[in-house]
C-alpha positions, 0 to 999 in steps of 0.5 A: 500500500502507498505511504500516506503523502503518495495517498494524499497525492494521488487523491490530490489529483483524482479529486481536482476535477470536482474540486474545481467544479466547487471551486466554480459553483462558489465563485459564481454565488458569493456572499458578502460577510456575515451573508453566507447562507447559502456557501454555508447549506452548500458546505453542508451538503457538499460535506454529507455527500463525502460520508463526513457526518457531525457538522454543525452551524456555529456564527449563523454562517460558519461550519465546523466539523471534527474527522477523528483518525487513530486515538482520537483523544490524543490531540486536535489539529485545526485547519480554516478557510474564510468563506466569505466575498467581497462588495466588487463588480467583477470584469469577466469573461469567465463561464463561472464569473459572479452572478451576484451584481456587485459582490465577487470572490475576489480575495480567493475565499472561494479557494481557501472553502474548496481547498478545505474541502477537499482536504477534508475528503482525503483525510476521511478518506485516510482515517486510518492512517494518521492520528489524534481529531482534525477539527475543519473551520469554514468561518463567515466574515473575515473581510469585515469588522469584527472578524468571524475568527473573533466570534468563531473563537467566542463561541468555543470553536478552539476548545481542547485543540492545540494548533491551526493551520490557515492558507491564502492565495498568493498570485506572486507565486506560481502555482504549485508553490508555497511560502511561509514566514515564522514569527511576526507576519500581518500587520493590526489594522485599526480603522479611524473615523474622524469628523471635524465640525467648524462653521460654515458659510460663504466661501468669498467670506472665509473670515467669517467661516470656521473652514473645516475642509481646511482644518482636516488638511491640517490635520491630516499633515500633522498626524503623519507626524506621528509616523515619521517622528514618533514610531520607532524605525524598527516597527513599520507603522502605515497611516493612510487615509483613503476618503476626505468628505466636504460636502460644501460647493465651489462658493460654500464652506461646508459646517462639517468634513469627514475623514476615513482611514487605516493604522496599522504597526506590527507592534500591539503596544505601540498600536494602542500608544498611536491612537492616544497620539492621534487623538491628542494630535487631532484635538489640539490641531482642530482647538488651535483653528477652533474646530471640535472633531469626534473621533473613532478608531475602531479596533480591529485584527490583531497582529499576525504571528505565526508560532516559529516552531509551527512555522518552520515545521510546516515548511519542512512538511511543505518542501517533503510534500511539494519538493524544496524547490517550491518553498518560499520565504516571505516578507512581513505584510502591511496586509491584515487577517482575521486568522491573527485572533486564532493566533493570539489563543494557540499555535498558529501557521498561515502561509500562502498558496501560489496561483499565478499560471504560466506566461503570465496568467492569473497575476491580477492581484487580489481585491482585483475585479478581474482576480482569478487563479490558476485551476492546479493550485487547488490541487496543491492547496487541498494536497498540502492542507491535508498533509500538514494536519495529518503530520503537523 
C-alpha cells in the first residue's frame, strides 16, 4: 500500500476535477460577510455527500466539523478557510464569473472553502492512517469588522485543540508553490473615523467661516507626524487615509468634513500608544483653528504571528510534500487577517498558496475585479492542507 503523502497525492489529483467544479459553483454565488447562507447549506451538503457526518452551524454562517483518525483523544489539529466575498463588480469573461451584481470572490475565499474541502475528503478518506481529531473551520466574515475568527473563537470553536493551520492565495507565486514566514507576519489594522465640525458659510467670506475642509488638511499633515517622528524605525507603522468628505460647493464652506482611514504597526503596544497620539494630535490641531472633531478608531485584527516552531515545521512538511524547490520565504505584510485572533489563543501557521499560471496568467492581484487563479493550485492547496494536519 502507498505511504500516506503518495495517498494524499494521488487523491490530490483524482479529486481536482470536482474540486474545481466547487471551486466554480462558489465563485459564481458569493456572499458578502456575515451573508453566507447559502456557501454555508452548500458546505453542508457538499460535506454529507463525502460520508463526513457531525457538522454543525456555529456564527449563523460558519461550519465546523471534527474527522477523528487513530486515538482520537490524543490531540486536535485545526485547519480554516474564510468563506466569505467581497462588495466588487467583477470584469469577466469567465463561464463561472459572479452572478451576484456587485459582490465577487475576489480575495480567493472561494479557494481557501474548496481547498478545505477537499482536504477534508482525503483525510476521511485516510482515517486510518494518521492520528489524534482534525477539527475543519469554514468561518463567515473575515473581510469585515469584527472578524468571524473573533466570534468563531467566542463561541468555543478552539476548545481542547492545540494548533491551526490557515492558507491564502498568493498570485506572486506560481502555482504549485508555497511560502511561509515564522514569527511576526500581518500587520493590526485599526480603522479611524474622524469628523471635524467648524462653521460654515460663504466661501468669498472665509473670515467669517470656521473652514473645516481646511482644518482636516491640517490635520491630516500633522498626524503623519506621528509616523515619521514618533514610531520607532524598527516597527513599520502605515497611516493612510483613503476618503476626505466636504460636502460644501465651489462658493460654500461646508459646517462639517469627514475623514476615513487605516493604522496599522506590527507592534500591539505601540498600536494602542498611536491612537492616544492621534487623538491628542487631532484635538489640539482642530482647538488651535477652533474646530471640535469626534473621533473613532475602531479596533480591529490583531497582529499576525505565526508560532516559529509551527512555522518552520510546516515548511519542512511543505518542501517533503511539494519538493524544496517550491518553498518560499516571505516578507512581513502591511496586509491584515482575521486568522491573527486564532493566533493570539494557540499555535498558529498561515502561509500562502501560489496561483499565478504560466506566461503570465492569473497575476491580477487580489481585491482585483478581474482576480482569478490558476485551476492546479487547488490541487496543491487541498494536497498540502491535508498533509500538514495529518503530520503537523
Amino acid at each position: 500500500m502507498p505511504d500516506l503523502k503518495e495517498q494524499i497525492q494521488h487523491l490530490s489529483n483524482d479529486l481536482f476535477p470536482q474540486i474545481r467544479e466547487i471551486r466554480q459553483h462558489i465563485h459564481q454565488n458569493p456572499e458578502l460577510s456575515f451573508q453566507e447562507f447559502q456557501t454555508c447549506a452548500y458546505i453542508l451538503q457538499l460535506l454529507e455527500s463525502f460520508g463526513i457526518s457531525g457538522a454543525r452551524v456555529v456564527s449563523k454562517t460558519g461550519v465546523v466539523v471534527d474527522i477523528q483518525g487513530k486515538n482520537p483523544e490524543s490531540n486536535t489539529r485545526v485547519l480554516r478557510a474564510d468563506i466569505d466575498a467581497l462588495p466588487i463588480s467583477e470584469q469577466s469573461d469567465a463561464p463561472y464569473k459572479s452572478n451576484n451584481q456587485g459582490v465577487m470572490h475576489a480575495c480567493g475565499h472561494d479557494v481557501h472553502t474548496s481547498c478545505l474541502l477537499g482536504a477534508a475528503n482525503i483525510l476521511f478518506q485516510t482515517r486510518n492512517h494518521w492520528q489524534g481529531t482534525i477539527r475543519f473551520i469554514f468561518q463567515p466574515g473575515e473581510e469585515k469588522l469584527p472578524g468571524g475568527a473573533s466570534l468563531m473563537i467566542s463561541e468555543g470553536v478552539l476548545n481542547d485543540t492545540e494548533r491551526i493551520y490557515g492558507q491564502h492565495v498568493f498570485p506572486e507565486l506560481p502555482s504549485g508553490h508555497v511560502g511561509f514566514k515564522p514569527g511576526v507576519y500581518m500587520a493590526s489594522a485599526d480603522e479611524i473615523y474622524l469628523t471635524v465640525r467648524g462653521r460654515g458659510g460663504h466661501a468669498a467670506m472665509p473670515h467669517k467661516n470656521i473652514d473645516p475642509v481646511l482644518i482636516a488638511s491640517h490635520i491630516v499633515v500633522a498626524i503623519q507626524q506621528i509616523v515619521s517622528r514618533r514610531a520607532n524605525p524598527e516597527t513599520p507603522t502605515v497611516l493612510s487615509f483613503g476618503r476626505f468628505e466636504g460636502l460644501g460647493a465651489t462658493n460654500v464652506i461646508p459646517s462639517e468634513a469627514k475623514l476615513e482611514g487605516t493604522f496599522r504597526t506590527f507592534d500591539e503596544r505601540w498600536r494602542f500608544e498611536a491612537h492616544g497620539l492621534i487623538e491628542q494630535v487631532a484635538t489640539q490641531v482642530a482647538a488651535s483653528m477652533g474646530a471640535t472633531i469626534d473621533l473613532n478608531i475602531k479596533v480591529g485584527y490583531p497582529v499576525l504571528h505565526n508560532n516559529e516552531q509551527l512555522t518552520q515545521s510546516a515548511a519542512k512538511l511543505a518542501a517533503d510534500f511539494l519538493g524544496e524547490e517550491h518553498v518560499h520565504s516571505l516578507a512581513r505584510r502591511m496586509t491584515a487577517e482575521d486568522f491573527a485572533y486564532y493566533t493570539h489563543e494557540i499555535p498558529g501557521c498561515f502561509y500562502r498558496l501560489g496561483t499565478s499560471g504560466e506566461d503570465n496568467t492569473h497575476c491580477f492581484p487580489v481585491h482585483h475585479p478581474q482576480f482569478d487563479i490558476a485551476p492546479k493550485s487547488l490541487v496543491t492547496g487541498m494536497g498540502l492542507m491535508a498533509w500538514l494536519a495529518a503530520k503537523g
